[in-house]
C-alpha positions in Angstrom: 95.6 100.2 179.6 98.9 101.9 177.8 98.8 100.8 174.4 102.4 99.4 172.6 104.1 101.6 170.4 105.4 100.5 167.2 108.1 101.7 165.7 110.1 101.5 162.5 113.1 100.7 162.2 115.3 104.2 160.5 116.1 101.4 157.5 112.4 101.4 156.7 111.9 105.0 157.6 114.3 106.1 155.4 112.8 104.1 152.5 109.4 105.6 153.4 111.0 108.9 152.7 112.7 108.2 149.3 109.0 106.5 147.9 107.4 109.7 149.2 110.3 111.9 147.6 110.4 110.0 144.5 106.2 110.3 144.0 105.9 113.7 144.4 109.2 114.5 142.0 108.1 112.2 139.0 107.0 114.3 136.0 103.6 114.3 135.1 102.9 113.4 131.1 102.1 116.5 129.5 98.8 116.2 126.8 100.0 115.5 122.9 99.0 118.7 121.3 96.9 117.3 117.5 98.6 118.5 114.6 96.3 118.8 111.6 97.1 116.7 108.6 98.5 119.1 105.9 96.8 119.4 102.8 98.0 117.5 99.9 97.9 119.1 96.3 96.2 117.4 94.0 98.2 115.0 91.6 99.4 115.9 88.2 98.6 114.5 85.2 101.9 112.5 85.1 101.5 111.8 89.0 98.2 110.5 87.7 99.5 108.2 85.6 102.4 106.9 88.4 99.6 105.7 90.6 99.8 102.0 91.5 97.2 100.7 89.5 96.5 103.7 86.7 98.9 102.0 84.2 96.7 98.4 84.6 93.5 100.3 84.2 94.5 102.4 81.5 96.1 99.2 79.3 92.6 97.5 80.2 91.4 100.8 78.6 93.7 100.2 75.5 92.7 96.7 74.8 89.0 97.6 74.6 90.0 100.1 72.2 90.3 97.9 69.0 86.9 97.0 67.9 84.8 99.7 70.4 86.3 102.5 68.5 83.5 105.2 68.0 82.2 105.6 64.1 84.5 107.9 62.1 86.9 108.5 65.9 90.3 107.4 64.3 93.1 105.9 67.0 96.5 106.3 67.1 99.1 103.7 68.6 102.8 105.3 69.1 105.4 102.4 69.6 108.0 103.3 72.5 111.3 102.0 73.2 114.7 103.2 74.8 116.5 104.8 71.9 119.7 104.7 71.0 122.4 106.5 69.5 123.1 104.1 66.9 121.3 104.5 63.8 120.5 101.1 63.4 119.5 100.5 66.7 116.7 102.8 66.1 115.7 101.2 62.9 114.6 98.3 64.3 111.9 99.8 65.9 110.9 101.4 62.7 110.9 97.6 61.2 108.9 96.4 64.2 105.8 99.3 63.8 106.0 97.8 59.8 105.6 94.6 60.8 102.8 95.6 63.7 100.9 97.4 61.3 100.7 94.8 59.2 99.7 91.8 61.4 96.8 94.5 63.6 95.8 96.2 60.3 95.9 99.3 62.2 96.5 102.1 60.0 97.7 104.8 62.1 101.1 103.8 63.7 104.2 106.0 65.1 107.5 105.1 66.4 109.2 107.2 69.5 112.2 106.5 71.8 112.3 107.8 75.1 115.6 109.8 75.2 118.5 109.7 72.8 116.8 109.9 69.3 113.7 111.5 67.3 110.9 110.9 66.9 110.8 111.9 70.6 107.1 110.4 72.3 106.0 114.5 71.7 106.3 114.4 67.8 104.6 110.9 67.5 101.9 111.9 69.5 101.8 115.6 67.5 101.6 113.3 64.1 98.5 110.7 65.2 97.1 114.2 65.7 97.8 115.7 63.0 96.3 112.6 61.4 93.1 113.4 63.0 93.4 110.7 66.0 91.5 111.8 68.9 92.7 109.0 71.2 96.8 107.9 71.1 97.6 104.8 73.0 101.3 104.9 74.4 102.7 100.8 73.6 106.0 100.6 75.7 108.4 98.7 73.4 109.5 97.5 77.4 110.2 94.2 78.9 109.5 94.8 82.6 107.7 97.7 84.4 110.8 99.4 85.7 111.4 103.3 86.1 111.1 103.9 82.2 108.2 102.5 82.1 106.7 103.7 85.5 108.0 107.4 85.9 109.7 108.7 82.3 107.4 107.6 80.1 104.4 108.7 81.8 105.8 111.9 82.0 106.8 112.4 78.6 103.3 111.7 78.0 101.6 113.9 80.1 104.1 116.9 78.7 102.7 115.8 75.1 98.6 115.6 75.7 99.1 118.5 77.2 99.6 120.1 74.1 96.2 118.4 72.8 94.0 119.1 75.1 91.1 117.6 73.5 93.5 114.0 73.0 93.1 111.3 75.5 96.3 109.7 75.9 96.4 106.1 76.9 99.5 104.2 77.7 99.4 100.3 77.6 101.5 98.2 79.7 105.0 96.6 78.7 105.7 93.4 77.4 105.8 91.9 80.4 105.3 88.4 81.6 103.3 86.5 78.5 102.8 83.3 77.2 103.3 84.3 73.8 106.7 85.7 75.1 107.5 82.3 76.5 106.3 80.3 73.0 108.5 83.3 71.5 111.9 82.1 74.0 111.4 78.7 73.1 111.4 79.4 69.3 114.5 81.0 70.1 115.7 78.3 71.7 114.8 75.2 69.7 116.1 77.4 66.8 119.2 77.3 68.4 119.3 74.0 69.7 118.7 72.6 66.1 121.7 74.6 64.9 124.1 73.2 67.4 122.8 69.8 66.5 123.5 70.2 62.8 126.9 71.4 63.2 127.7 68.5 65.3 126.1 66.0 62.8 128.7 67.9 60.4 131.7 67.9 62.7 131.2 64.2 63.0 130.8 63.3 59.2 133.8 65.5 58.7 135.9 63.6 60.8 134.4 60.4 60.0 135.4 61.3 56.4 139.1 62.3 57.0 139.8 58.9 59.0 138.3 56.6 56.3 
């Protein structure tokens, strides 16, 4: 009994070829090699302070400070604001640490600014020392947590306690987002808002006057 014979067609044959072709000339993935992690060096004192979170603790740190105070450990605050190069500009800050130390009762109160004018945040620091403080707590005279108060001033702080080795250095957070700041605004506000109401009681008596 002859068997049939099949065969393919050259269409078909030819696409057996390519497939075949095409299997044997596809690349094979070569193994990722592991790189090792590189080491990191550890963080600077400033670096230290940049972390996300250090400037929270360290202002929980600062609060605690008034009233837990070690007997006889004295504690330095050191006011912080931009700086300016107009004189007057600067001695508002000089008003404000007046005005501080006399509503906290805290004795032992320096003014810096950042850039621009002394004191610089290194000589205010240098004088709670010199006062015998053995803890300074940084006060940002800051509204929002920007680059001043995240990068600069940490790192202006970090160059002075390193100088007193035996000084912890705290820095509090800024002004930020209060409701004392908001009960402050609306002083402002309904300060204002009575003064443009009495001038507009006297515009209109004045010209109430003149037509009679």
């Amino acid at each position: 009994m002859v068997k049939a014979l099949t065969r393919c067609s050259p269409a078909a044959q030819s696409r057996q070829q390519q497939a075949t072709l095409a299997c044997h000339a596809a690349p094979q993935p070569r193994p990722q090699r592991q790189h090792p992690k590189p080491l990191l060096p550890p963080p600077t004192a400033a670096a230290a302070l940049r972390r996300p979170g250090s400037l929270r603790r360290r202002c929980c740190a600062a609060a605690a400070v008034n009233g837990s105070a070690a007997a006889g450990e004295t504690v330095g605050v050191v006011i912080v604001d931009h700086g300016s190069r107009k004189a007057e500009s600067n001695d508002t800050l000089f008003e404000f640490a007046a005005l501080y130390r006399r509503v906290t009762g805290r004795p032992l109160v320096e003014v810096a600014h950042m850039e621009l004018a002394e004191p610089t945040i290194e000589q205010a620091v240098a004088r709670c020392v010199a006062a015998g403080a053995s803890r300074v707590i940084v006060a940002p005279y800051f509204l929002s947590r920007g680059r001043h108060v995240q990068h600069d001033i940490p790192d202006l702080v970090a160059a002075a306690a390193a100088a007193h080795p035996g000084v912890e250095c705290v820095i509090a957070e800024p002004i930020g987002i209060d409701s004392l700041m908001a009960q402050l605004i609306e002083n402002r506000v309904a300060a204002a808002e009575a003064a443009a109401a009495g001038r507009a009681e006297a515009a209109a008596a004045a010209a109430t006057a003149a037509a009679q």
